[in-house]
C-alpha positions in Angstrom: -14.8 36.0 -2.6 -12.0 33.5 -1.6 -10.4 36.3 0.8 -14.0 37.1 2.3 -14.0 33.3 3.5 -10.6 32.2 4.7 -11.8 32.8 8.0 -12.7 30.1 10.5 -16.5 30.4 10.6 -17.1 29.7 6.9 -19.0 26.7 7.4 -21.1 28.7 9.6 -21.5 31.8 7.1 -22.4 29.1 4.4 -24.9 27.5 6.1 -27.2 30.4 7.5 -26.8 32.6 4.2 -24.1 34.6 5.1 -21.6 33.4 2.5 -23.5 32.7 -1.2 -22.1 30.3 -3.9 -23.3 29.1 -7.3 -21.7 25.9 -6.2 -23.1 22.9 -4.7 -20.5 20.3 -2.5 -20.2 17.1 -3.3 -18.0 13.8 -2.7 -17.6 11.2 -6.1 -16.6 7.3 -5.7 -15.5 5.5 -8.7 -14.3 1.9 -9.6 -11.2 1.8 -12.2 -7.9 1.5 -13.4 -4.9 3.0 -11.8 -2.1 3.4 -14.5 1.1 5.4 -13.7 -0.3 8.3 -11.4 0.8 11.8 -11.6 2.9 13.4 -9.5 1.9 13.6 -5.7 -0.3 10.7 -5.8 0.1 6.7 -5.3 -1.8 3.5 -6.2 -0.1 0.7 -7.8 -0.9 0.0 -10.9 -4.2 -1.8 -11.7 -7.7 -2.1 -10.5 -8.3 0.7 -7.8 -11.3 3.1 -6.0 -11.0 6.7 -6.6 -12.7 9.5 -4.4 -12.5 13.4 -4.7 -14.4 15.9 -2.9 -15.6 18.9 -5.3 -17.9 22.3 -5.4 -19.4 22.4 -8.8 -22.7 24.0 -10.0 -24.7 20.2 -10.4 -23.5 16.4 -10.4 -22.8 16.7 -14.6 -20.6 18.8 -14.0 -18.7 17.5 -11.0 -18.8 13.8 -13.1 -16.9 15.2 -15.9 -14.3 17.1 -13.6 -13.9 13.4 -12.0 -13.7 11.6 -15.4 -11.5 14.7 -16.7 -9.1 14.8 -13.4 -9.1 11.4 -13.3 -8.0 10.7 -16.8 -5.1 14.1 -16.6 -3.9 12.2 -13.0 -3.4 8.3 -15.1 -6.9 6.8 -13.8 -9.7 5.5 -16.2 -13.3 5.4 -14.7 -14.4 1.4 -15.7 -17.6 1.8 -13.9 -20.6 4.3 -12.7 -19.5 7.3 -10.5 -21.4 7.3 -7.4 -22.3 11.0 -6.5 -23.1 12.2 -2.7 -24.0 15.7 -1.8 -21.4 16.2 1.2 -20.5 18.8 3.6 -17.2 20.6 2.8 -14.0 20.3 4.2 -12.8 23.6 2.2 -14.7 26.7 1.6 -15.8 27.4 -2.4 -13.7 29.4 -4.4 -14.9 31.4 -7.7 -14.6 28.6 -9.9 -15.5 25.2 -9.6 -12.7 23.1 -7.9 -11.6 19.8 -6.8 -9.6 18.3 -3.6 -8.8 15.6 -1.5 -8.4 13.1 -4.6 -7.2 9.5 -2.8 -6.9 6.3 -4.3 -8.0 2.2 -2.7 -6.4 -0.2 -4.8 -8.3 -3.5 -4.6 -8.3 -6.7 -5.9 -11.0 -6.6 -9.1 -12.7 -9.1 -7.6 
């Protein structure tokens, strides 16, 4: 499937039909606690606002991949996980994925 939609209209082929995915789009916001982050990522340590964008098949399973990429990157979720339904910035793949993971550090006030 992922060859079929690297084009440029697959927003287009997505929305009227054309291009068909178990997966649903959606955009998670978390309050927590930035430790030492993995590689290719930056917060200083301490009390921070994660956001990832993410296709999964419903909003249990794209929680866990947050709480489960979160935890694997050195951020633990301290508070509920707000869950949009978003339009993609990236076409679905054959497997539920994640992107655009970016971290606010803040105060903890």
């Amino acid at each position: 499937m992922t060859e079929d939609i690297a084009g440029k209209n697959w927003k287009l082929d997505l929305r009227y039909g054309r291009l068909i995915t178990p997966f649903r789009h959606f955009t998670l916001i978390a309050n927590g606690i930035a430790g030492e982050l993995g590689a290719g990522f930056k917060c200083p340590e301490g009390p921070a606002i994660m956001s990832m964008k993410t296709w999964a098949t419903d909003t249990n399973e794209a929680a866990d991949m947050f709480v489960v990429i979160g935890r694997q990157i050195g951020f633990a979720v301290t508070d509920k996980i707000d869950i949009y339904e978003t339009e993609p910035d990236q076409p679905p793949g054959d497997n539920p994925h994640e992107y655009a993971i970016s971290f606010v550090p803040h105060s903890g006030a």
